[in-house]
C-alpha positions as CSV (number, residue, x, y, z in Angstrom):
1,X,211.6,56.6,20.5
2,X,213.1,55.0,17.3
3,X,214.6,57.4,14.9
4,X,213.3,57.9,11.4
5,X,214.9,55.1,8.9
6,X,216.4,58.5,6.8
7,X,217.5,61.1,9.7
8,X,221.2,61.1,9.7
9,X,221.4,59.8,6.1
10,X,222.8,63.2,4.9
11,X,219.3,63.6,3.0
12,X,219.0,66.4,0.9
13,X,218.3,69.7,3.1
14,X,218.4,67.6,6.2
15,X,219.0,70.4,9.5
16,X,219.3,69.6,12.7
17,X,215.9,71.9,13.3
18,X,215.6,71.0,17.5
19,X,219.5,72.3,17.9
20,X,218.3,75.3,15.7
21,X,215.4,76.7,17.1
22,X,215.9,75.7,20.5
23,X,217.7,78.4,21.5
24,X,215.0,81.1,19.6
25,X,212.0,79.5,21.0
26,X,210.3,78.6,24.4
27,X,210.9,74.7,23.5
28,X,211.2,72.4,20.4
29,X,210.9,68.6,19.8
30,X,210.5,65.9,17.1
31,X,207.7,63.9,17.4
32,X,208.5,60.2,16.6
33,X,205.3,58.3,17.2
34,X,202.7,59.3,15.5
35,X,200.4,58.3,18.7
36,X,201.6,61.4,20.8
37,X,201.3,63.7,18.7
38,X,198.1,65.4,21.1
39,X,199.8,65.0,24.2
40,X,203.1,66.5,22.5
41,X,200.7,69.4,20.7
42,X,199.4,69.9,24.2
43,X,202.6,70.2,25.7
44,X,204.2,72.8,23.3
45,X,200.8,74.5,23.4
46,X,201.4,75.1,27.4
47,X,204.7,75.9,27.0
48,X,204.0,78.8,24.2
49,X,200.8,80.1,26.3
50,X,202.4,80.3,29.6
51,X,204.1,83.1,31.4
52,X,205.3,85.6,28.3
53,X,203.9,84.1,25.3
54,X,206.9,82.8,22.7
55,X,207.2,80.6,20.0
56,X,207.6,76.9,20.1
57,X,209.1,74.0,17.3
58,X,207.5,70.9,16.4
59,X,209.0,68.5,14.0
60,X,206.6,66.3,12.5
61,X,208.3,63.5,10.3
């Protein structure tokens, strides 16, 4: 996956927001291409709804 043309631009309020909620949540990831967007939705849905039920991250550009 290509990164965004801005991420690591020092943008204003730019976080690393997978390295902070990883460790709080039951997964996080950035979603890159706008094409998996269900199957990454899907994913993070699972991963929320299965065993104990926790939070999950998505980072939509």
């Amino acid at each position: 996956a290509a990164a965004l043309p801005e991420q690591g631009m020092t943008a204003f309020q730019e976080i690393d927001q997978i390295g902070m909620t990883k460790p709080v949540t039951k997964g996080a990831w950035q979603i890159h291409d706008k094409t998996r967007i269900p199957e990454i939705v899907s994913t993070a849905f699972r991963a929320a709804t299965t065993g104990r039920p926790g939070p999950v991250h998505l980072t939509l550009p």
